[in-house]
C-alpha positions as CSV (number, residue, x, y, z in Angstrom):
1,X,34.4,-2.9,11.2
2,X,32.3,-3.5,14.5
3,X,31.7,-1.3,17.2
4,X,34.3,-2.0,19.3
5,X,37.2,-2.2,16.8
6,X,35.7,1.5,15.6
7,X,36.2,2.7,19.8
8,X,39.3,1.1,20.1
9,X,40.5,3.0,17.0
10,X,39.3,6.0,18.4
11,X,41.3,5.7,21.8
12,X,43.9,5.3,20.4
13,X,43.9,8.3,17.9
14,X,42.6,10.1,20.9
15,X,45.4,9.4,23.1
16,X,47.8,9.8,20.5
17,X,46.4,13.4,19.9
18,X,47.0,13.7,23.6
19,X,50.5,12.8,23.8
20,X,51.2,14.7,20.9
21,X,49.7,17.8,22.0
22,X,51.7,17.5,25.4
23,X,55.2,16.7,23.7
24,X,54.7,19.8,21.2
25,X,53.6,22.1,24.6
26,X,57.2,20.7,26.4
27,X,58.8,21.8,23.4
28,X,57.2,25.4,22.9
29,X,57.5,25.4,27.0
30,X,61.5,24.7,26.9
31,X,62.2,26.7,23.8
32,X,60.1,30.1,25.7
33,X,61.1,30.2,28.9
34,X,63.1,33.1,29.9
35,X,66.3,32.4,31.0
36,X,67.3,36.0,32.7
37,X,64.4,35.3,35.1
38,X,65.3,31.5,35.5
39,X,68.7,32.7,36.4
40,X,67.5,35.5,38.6
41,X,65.0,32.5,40.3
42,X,68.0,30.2,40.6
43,X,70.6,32.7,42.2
44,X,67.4,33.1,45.0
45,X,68.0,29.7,46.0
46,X,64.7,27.9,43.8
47,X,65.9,24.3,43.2
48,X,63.2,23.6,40.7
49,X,64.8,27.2,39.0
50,X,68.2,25.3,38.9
51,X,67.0,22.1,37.3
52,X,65.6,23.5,34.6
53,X,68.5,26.0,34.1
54,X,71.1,22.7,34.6
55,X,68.8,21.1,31.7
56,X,68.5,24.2,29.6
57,X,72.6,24.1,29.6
58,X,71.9,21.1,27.4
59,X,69.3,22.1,25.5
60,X,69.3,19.0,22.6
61,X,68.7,16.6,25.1
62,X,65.0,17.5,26.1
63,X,64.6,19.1,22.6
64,X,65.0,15.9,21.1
65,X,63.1,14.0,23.0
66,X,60.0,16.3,22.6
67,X,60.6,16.1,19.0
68,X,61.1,12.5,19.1
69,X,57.6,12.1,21.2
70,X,55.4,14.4,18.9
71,X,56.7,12.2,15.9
72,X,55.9,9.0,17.3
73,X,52.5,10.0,18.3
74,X,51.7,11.6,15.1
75,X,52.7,8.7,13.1
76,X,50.8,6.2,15.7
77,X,47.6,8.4,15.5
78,X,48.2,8.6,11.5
79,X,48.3,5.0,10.6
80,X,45.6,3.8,13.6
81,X,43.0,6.2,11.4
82,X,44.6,5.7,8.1
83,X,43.8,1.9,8.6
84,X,40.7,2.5,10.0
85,X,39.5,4.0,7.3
86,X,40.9,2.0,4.7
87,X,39.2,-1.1,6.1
């Protein structure tokens, strides 16, 4: 392999480390938070408070997407170095 098909291929694993790292933090973020004091923020009139509670109330919906995100970018950063290597 030449030089830049070895930097490309580690971009890519690097981002996709990235993105999986960020999907896997929304997911420990959403499944932590505390919803007493997100209800307590939200009854004191914090519209950001009352988003997250409004998305919370559906709680598959950005749980599945995180999930969905950390797969895809695991796989993606699996097979860029699997095929790197193998070449």
């Amino acid at each position: 392999m030449s030089g830049a098909t070895w930097e490309s291929t580690a971009i890519i694993a690097v981002v996709a480390l990235v993105f999986s790292a960020f999907f896997s933090g929304c997911e420990t973020g959403l499944m932590s938070v505390s919803r007493a004091r997100l209800r307590q923020r939200s009854d004191a009139g914090s519209r950001r408070a009352r988003e997250l509670d409004s998305m919370l109330g559906r709680i598959e919906n950005p749980i599945l997407t995180c999930l969905i995100g950390t797969n895809l970018f695991n796989v993606l950063g699996s097979a860029v170095v699997t095929a790197a290597l193998a070449a």
